[in-house]
C-alpha positions in Angstrom: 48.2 22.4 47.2 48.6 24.2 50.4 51.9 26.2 48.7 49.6 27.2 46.2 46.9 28.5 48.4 49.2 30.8 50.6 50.8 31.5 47.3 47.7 33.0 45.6 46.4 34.6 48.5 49.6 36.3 49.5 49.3 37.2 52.9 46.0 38.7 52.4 47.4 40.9 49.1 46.1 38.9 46.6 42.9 36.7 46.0 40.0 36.1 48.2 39.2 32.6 49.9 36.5 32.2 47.4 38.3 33.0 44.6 41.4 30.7 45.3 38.9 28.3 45.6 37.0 28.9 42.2 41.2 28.9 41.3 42.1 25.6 42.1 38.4 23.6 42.5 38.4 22.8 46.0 36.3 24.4 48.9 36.4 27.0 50.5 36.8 25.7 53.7 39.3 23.3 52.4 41.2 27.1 52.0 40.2 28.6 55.0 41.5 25.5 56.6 45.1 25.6 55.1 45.5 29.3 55.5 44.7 29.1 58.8 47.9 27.0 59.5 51.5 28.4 60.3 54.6 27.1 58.8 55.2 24.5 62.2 51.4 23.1 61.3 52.4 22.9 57.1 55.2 20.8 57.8 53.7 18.8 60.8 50.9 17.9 58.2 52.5 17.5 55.0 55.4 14.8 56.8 52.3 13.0 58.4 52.5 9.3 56.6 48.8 9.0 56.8 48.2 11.4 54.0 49.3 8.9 51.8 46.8 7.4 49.6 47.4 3.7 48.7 46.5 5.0 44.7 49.2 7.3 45.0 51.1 4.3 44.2 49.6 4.0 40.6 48.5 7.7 39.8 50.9 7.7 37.0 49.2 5.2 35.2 46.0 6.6 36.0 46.8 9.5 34.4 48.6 8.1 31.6 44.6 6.5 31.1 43.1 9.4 31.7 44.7 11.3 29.0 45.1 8.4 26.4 41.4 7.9 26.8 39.7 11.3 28.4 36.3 10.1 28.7 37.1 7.1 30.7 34.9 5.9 33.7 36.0 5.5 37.6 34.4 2.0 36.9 36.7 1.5 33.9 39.7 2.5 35.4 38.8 0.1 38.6 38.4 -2.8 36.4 41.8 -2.0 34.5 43.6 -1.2 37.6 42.4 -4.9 39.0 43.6 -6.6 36.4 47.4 -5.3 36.6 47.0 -5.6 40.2 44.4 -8.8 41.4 45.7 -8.0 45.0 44.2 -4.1 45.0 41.3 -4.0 47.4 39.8 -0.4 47.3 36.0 0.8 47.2 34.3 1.6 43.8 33.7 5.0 45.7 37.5 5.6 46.9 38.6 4.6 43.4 35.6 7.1 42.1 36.5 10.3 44.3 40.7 10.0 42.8 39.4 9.7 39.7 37.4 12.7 40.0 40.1 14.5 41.7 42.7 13.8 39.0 40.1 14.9 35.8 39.6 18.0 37.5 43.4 18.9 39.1 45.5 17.5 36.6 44.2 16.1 33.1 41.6 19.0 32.1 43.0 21.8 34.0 47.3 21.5 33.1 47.9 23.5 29.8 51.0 20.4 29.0 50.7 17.1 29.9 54.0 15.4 30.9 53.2 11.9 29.4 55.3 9.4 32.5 57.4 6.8 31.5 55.0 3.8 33.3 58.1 2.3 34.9 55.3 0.2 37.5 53.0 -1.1 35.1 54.1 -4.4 33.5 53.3 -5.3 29.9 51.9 -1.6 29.2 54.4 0.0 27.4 57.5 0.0 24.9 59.6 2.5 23.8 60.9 2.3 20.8 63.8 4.3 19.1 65.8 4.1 15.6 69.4 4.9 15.9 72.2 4.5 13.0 76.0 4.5 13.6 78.6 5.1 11.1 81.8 3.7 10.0 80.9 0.3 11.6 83.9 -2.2 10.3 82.1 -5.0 8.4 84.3 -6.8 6.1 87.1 -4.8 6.3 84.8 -1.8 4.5 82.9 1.2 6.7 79.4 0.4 6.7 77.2 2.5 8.4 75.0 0.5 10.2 70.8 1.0 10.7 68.8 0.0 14.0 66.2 0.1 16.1 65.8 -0.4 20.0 63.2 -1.9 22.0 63.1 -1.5 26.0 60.3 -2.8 28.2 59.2 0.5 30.6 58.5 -1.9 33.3 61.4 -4.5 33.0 63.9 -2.6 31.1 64.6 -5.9 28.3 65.7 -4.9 25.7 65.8 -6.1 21.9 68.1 -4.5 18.8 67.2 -4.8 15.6 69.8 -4.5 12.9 69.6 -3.1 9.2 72.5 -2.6 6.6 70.0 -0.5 4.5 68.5 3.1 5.8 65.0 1.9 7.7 61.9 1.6 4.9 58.3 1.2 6.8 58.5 -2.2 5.7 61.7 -3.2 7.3 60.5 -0.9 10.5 57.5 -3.4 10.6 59.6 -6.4 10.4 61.8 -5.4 13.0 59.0 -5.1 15.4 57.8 -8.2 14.5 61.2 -9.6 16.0 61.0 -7.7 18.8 57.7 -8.9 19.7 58.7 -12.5 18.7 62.0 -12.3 21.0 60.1 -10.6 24.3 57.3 -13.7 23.8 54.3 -11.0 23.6 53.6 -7.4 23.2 52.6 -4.2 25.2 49.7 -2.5 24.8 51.2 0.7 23.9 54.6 1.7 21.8 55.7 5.0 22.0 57.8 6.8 19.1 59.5 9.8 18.8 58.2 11.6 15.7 59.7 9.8 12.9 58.6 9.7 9.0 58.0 5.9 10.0 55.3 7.0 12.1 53.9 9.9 12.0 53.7 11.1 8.6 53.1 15.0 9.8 51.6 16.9 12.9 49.7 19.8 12.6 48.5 21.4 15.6 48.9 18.1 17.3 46.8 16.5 15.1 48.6 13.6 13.6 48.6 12.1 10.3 49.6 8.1 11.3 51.8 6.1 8.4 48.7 3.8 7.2 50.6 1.1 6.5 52.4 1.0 10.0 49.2 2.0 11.5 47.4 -0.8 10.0 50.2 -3.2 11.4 49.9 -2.1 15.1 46.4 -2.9 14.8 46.3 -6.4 14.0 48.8 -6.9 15.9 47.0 -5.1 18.8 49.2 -2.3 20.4 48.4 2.0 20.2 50.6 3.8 18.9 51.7 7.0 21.4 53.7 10.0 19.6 55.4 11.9 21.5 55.7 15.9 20.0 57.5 16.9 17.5 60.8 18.8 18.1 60.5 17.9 22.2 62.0 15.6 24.2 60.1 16.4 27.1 57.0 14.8 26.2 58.7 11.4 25.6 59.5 9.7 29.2 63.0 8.0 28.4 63.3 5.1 30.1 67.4 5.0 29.0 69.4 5.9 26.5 69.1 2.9 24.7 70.4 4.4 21.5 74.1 5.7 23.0 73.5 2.5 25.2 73.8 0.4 21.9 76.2 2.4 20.6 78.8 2.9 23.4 78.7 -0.5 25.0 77.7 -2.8 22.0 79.3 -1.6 18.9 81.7 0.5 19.7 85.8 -0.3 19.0 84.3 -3.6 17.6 84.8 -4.9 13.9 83.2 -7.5 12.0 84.0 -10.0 9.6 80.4 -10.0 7.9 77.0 -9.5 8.4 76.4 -13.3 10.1 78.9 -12.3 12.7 77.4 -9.1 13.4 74.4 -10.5 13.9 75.3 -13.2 16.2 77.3 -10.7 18.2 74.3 -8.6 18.5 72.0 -12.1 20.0 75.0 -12.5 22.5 75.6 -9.3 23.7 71.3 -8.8 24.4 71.2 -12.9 26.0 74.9 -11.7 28.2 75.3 -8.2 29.1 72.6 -6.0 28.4 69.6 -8.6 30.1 71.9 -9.6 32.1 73.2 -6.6 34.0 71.6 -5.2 37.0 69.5 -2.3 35.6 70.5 1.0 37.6 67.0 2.4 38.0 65.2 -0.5 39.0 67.9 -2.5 40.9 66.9 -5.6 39.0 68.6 -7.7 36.3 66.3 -7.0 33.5 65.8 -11.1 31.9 64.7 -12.5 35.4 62.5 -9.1 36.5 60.7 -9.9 33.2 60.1 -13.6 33.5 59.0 -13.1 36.8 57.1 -9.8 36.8 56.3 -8.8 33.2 56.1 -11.5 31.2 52.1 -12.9 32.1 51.4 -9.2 31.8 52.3 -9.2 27.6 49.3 -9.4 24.9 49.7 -12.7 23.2 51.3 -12.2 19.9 51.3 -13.6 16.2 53.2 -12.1 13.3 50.7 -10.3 11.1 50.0 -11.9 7.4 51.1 -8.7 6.3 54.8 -8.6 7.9 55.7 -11.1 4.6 52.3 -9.1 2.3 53.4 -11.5 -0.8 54.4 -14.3 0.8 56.4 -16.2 3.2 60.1 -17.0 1.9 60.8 -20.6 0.9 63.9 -21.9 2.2 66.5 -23.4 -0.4 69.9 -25.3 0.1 72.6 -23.6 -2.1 75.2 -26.2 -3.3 78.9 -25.7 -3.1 79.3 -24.2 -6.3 76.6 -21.4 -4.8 73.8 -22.1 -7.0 70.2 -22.6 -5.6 67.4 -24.7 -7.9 64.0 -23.2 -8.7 61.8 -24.3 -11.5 64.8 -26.8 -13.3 66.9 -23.3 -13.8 69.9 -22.4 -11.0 70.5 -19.1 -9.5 73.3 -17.7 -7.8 73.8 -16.4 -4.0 76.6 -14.8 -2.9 80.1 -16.8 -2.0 79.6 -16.7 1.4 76.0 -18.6 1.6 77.8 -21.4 -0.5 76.4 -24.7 1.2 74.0 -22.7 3.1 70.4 -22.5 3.6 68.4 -18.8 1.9 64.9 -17.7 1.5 63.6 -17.5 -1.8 60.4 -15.0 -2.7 58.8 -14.4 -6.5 57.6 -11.3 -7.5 56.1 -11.1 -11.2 59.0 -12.4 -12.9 61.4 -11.8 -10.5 63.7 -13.7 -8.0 64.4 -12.6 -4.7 67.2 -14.0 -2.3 67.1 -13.3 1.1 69.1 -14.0 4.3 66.5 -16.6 6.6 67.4 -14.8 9.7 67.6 -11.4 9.4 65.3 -11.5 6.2 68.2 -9.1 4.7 67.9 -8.8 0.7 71.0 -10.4 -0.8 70.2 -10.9 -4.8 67.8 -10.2 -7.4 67.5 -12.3 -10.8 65.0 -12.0 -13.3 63.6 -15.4 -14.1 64.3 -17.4 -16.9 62.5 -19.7 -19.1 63.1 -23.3 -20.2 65.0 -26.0 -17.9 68.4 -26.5 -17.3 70.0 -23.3 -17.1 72.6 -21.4 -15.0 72.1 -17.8 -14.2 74.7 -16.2 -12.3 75.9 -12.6 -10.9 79.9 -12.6 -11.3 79.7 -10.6 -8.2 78.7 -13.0 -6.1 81.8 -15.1 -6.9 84.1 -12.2 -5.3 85.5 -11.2 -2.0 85.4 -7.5 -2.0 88.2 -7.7 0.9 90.7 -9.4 -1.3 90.0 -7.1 -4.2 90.8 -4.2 -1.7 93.9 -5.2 -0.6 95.2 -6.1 -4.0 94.6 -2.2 -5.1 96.0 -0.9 -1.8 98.9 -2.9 -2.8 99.0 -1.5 -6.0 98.6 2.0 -4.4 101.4 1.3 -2.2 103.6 0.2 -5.7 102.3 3.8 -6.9 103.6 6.2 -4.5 105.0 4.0 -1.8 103.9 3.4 1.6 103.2 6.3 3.9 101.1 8.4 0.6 99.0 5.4 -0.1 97.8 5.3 3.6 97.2 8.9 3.4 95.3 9.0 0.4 93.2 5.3 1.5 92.3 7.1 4.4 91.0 10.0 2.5 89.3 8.1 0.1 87.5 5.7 2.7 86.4 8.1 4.7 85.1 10.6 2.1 83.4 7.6 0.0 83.0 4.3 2.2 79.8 2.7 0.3 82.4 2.7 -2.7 85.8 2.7 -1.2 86.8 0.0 -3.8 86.1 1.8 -6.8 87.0 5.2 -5.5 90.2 2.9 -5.5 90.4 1.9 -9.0 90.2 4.9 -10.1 93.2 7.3 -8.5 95.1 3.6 -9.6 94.2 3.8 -13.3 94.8 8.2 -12.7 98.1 7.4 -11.4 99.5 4.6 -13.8 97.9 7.4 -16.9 100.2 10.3 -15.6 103.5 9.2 -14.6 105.2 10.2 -13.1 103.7 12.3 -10.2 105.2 14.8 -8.7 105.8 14.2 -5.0 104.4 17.7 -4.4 101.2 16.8 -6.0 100.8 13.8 -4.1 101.8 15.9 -1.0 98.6 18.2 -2.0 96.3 15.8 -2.2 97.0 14.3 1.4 96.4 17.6 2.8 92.6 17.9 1.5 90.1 17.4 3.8 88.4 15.0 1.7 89.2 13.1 -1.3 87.3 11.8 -4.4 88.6 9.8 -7.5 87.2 12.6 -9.6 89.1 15.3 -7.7 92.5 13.4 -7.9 91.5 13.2 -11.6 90.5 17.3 -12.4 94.0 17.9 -10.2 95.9 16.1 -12.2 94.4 17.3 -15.4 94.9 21.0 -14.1 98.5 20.1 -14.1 98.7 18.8 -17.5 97.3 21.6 -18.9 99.2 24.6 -17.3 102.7 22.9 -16.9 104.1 26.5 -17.0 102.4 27.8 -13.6 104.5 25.9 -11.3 107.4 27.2 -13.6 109.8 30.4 -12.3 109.9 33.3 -14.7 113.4 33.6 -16.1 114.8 36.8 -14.7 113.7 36.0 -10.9 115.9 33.1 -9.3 113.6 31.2 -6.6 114.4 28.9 -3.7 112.8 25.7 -3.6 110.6 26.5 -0.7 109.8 29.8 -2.7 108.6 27.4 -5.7 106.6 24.9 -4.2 104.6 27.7 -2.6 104.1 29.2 -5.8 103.3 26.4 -7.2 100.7 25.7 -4.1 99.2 28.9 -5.0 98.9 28.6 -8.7 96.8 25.3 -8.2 94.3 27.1 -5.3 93.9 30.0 -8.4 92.7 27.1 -11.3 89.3 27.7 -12.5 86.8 25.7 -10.0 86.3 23.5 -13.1 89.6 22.4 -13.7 89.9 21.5 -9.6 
């Protein structure tokens, strides 16, 4: 304040005491005061501890109030303020003149409001941020994996929720109710960067809320806070838990399946990341919580609408993997064989799903009549096995080092359907016999790699033979050739490559 005043009055060159105090809402002989001080006098005052206000302490969450809520009372915010803090002993009138102070200095009067991450406030707020990472080893296949993580402003626990499908707004509902579920309670605020889950669209900052998620987060009773589009500024980041997730949880690890992924992710939350002393606040973020945070949370009960048709019924497949419903049996897939699913029906439809992680793994339309067995042949496979027998037969094809090459290609340029992608160049191959090594050689030096473009190369081939040929009366070298030849293929109409 007093760096403003000398600032705007500028050694008597620029406004007038009464002006600077229209200016900045303070009195005039609040100015006349501070200008009347020399540099020695500033810095004696502004070092002297007693300027400190004991609501200094919570001004931040005052003015995260304040501007959630503009119209708020002094006596509202009091009674708020006491209970987070029972131990707060201020006047109604001290409490009264800071509130007034802050409506007219720094709520109505800033043209941006810098929203701060309430770091001191227990059980206020969440943050909440979706994250995906690709080519995630599950099962031997690249799987790029969906999530979402939770910190606690105050405590800094933190919960990851897992998808192996791109985030819907239902599954974005159901992961929060497993966050709430694992923290015990629930803040009274979340606060969301501007996804599509969310916000729908802003338009001059007015915001159009998902209805769906919006009607979640009010029976389950927290606001939802959206931070601006396109600006990271206006979102306080308590870490960054995404890359935190990323770098120290799944990265250089591999997976045999989705179970152990899962129970990888519940040991690495219980172990290291509750368990670590948190940098900022010095505490290890599991006992700050219990200890601080945790009588602070909103009770909390999942919503009716987190499972809107129903809750899944549990049911025992056999060793055979077949699960009974209705005198008729169903199949699951071969690794829930003598293990416990969810079942949900939908019109006339069946749906399997994974208890835990509520994970859709099969879909059969039901059948009539008692007694019979209605199976998915793919759920009687291991994809990993069926992989390595065409690698195998890729390696047969055109021998060790090319096969790696072109799996590499292939996997990385298709993962979702590496197997098939597979299949195919091993069908292409066995049709054309042989291959020319400097075909083969071609296709390893493509920057990406499909079964369809190994096919239209090939075909290109067997259609213009004579390209890669010399012409009669000019002798070529063998390097001469093969560059020809690299040339004639790069000149094939874009439909034939």
């Amino acid at each position: 304040m007093i760096h403003k005043i000398k600032s705007l009055y500028d050694n008597g060159k620029g406004l007038g005491k009464k002006a600077i105090a229209r200016e900045l809402h303070i009195s005039k002989n609040t100015v006349r005061k501070y200008l009347a001080m020399d540099e020695e006098a500033v810095s004696a005052y502004l070092s002297d501890p007693d300027r400190h206000k004991k609501l200094d302490d919570y001004r931040d969450y005052i003015v995260h109030m304040l501007v959630t809520f503009p119209n708020l009372s002094a006596v509202k915010v009091q009674r708020k303020l006491q209970e987070k803090y029972s131990n707060l002993a201020l006047s109604s009138r001290t409490i009264r003149r800071y509130v007034k102070q802050l409506k007219e200095t720094v709520v109505s009067k800033q043209e941006r409001i810098y929203q701060p991450v309430l770091d001191h406030v227990p059980g206020e707020q969440c943050q909440v941020d979706p994250g995906e990472l690709r080519g995630v080893l599950i099962n031997g296949l690249e799987t790029t994996l969906h999530f979402v993580v939770f910190v606690l402003s105050f405590s800094r626990l933190i919960y990851v929720a897992l998808s192996p499908k791109p985030i819907n707004t239902e599954r974005f509902i159901r992961m929060h109710d497993a966050a709430f579920r694992y923290f015990g309670g629930v803040t009274a605020e979340c606060v969301y960067d501007q996804t599509k889950l969310v916000v729908i669209k802003e338009e001059y900052r007015e915001l159009v809320i998902n209805t769906r998620f919006n009607e979640y987060a009010s029976h389950a009773g927290f606001r939802i806070h959206a931070c601006e589009g396109y600006d990271p500024e206006s979102k306080g980041k308590v870490e960054a838990g995404v890359k935190y997730v990323k770098g120290n949880a799944l990265y250089g690890e591999t997976f045999e399946n989705w179970s152990s992924l899962e129970s990888y992710m519940a040991n690495w939350l219980d172990t290291i990341a509750n368990q670590r002393v948190h940098a900022t606040t010095g505490e290890i973020p599991q006992t700050y919580y219990a200890l601080q945070e945790r009588v602070h949370m909103k009770s909390y009960l999942s919503p009716s609408l987190v499972h809107p048709t129903g809750q899944l019924l549990a049911r025992k497949a056999d060793k055979t993997g077949l699960i009974s419903f209705k005198a008729n049996k169903y199949s699951v897939p071969w690794a829930y064989q003598r293990g416990k699913v969810g079942i949900l029906v939908k019109g006339d439809q069946l749906y399997i799903h994974d208890l835990e992680s509520n994970q859709e793994l099969a879909v059969h339309t039901l059948t009539s009549g008692k007694g019979k067995i209605i199976k998915n042949t793919h759920h009687y496979r291991d994809p990993a096995v069926r992989i390595a027998k065409l690698e195998k037969d890729l390696v047969e094809q055109v021998g060790t080092t090319t096969a790696q090459k072109l799996g590499d290609l292939l996997k990385s340029s298709s993962p979702k359907i590496y197997k098939d992608q597979l299949a195919g160049v091993n069908a292409l191959f066995n049709a054309h016999k042989p291959i020319a090594q400097s075909m083969l050689d071609k296709l390893c030096q493509r920057p990406r790699l499909t079964a369809t473009q190994v096919r239209d190369y090939l075909q290109a081939y067997a259609d213009h033979p004579e390209r890669l040929k010399p012409k009669k009366d000019i002798p070529l070298s063998t390097g001469a050739l093969q560059c020809f030849a690299s040339l004639c293929l790069e000149e094939l109409p874009h439909e034939q490559l």
